[in-house]
C-alpha positions as CSV (number, residue, x, y, z in Angstrom):
1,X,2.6,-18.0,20.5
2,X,1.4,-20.6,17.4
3,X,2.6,-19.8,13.7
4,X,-0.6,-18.5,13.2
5,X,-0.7,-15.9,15.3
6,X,3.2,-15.5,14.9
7,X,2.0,-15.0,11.1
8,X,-0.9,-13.0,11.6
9,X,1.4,-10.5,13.9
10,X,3.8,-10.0,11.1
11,X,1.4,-9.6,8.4
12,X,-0.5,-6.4,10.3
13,X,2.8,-5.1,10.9
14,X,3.6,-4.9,6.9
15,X,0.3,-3.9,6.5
16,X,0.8,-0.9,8.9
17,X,4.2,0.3,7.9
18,X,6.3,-2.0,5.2
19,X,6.9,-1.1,2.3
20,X,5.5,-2.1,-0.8
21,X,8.6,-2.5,-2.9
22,X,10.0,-5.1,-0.3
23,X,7.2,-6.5,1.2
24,X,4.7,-8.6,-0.5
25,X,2.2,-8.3,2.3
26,X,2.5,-4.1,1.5
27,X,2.1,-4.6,-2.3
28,X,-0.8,-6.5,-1.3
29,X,-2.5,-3.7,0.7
30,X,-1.8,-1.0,-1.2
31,X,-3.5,-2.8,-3.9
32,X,-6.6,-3.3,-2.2
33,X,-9.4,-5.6,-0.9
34,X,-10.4,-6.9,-4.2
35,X,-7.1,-7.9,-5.3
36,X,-6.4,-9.8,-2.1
37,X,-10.0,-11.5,-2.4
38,X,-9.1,-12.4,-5.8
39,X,-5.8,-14.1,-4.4
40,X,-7.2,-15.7,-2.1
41,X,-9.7,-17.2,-4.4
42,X,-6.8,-18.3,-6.7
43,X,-4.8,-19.8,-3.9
44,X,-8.3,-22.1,-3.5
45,X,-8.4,-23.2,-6.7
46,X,-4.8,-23.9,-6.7
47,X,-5.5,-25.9,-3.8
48,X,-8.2,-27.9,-4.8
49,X,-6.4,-28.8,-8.0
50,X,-3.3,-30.1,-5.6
51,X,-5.7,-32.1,-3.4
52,X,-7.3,-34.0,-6.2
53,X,-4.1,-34.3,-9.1
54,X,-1.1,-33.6,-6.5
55,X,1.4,-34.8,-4.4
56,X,0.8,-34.4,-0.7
57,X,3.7,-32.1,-1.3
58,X,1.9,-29.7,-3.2
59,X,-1.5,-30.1,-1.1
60,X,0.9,-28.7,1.8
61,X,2.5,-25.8,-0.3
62,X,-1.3,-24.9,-1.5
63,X,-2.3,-25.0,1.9
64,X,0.1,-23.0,3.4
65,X,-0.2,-20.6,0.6
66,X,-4.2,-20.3,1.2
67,X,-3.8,-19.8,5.2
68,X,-1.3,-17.2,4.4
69,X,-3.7,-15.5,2.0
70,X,-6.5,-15.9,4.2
71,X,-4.7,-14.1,7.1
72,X,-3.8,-11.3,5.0
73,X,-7.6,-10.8,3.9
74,X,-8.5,-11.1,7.5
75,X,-6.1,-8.3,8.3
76,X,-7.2,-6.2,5.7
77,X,-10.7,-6.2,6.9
78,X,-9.8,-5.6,10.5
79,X,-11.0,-9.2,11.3
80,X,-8.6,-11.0,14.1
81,X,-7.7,-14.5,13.7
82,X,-8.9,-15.0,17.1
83,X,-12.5,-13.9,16.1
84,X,-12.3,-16.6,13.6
85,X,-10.8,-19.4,16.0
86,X,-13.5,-18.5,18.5
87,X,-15.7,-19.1,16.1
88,X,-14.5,-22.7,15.6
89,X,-14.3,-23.3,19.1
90,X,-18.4,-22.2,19.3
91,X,-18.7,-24.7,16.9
92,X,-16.9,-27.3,18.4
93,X,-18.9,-30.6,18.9
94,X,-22.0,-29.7,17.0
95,X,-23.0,-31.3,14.2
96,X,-21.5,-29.8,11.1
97,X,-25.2,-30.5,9.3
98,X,-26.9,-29.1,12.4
99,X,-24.7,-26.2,12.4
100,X,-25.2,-25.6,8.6
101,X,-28.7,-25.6,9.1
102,X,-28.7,-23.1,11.7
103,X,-27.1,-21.0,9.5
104,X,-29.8,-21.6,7.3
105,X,-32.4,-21.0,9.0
106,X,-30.9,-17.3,10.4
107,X,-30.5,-16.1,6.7
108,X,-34.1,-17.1,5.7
């Protein structure tokens, strides 16, 4: 098992039955989907700001932090991380413009 899915494991297991005093994961759930958005947003900002003005220290801590976050949003919504690394994997060897302009042309 990868520390992804070693991660993702433990976060839906505080989601499902930690509690909130002692688990950050729990305090996270309990206060909902918008707060966790809204963390996750602020871990990408962080993030950016370490990438451009940061050591590659920082870029790492940022970067795990935003991963972490993003698994937790993922959780919340029900979404596995192996929907999302599927999706990579469909993508894999197309054309990141090509593929950004099939999205295009599905939403319009």
């Amino acid at each position: 098992m990868d520390t992804l899915t070693r991660l993702e494991t433990t976060i839906r297991q505080r989601i499902a039955s930690a509690d909130s005093g002692k688990s950050y994961v729990a305090q996270l759930h309990a206060r909902g989907l918008p707060v966790i958005a809204r963390k996750l947003g602020e871990e990408a900002v962080e993030t950016v700001i370490a990438a451009l003005s940061g050591s590659d220290e920082e870029l790492t801590g940022e970067a795990a932090d935003i991963l972490f976050h993003l698994i937790v949003l993922l959780a919340e919504k029900g979404v596995p991380l192996a929907d999302v690394l599927a999706e990579l994997d469909r993508r894999e060897g197309t054309s990141g413009l090509d593929e950004k302009a099939s999205r295009a042309q599905q939403e319009g």
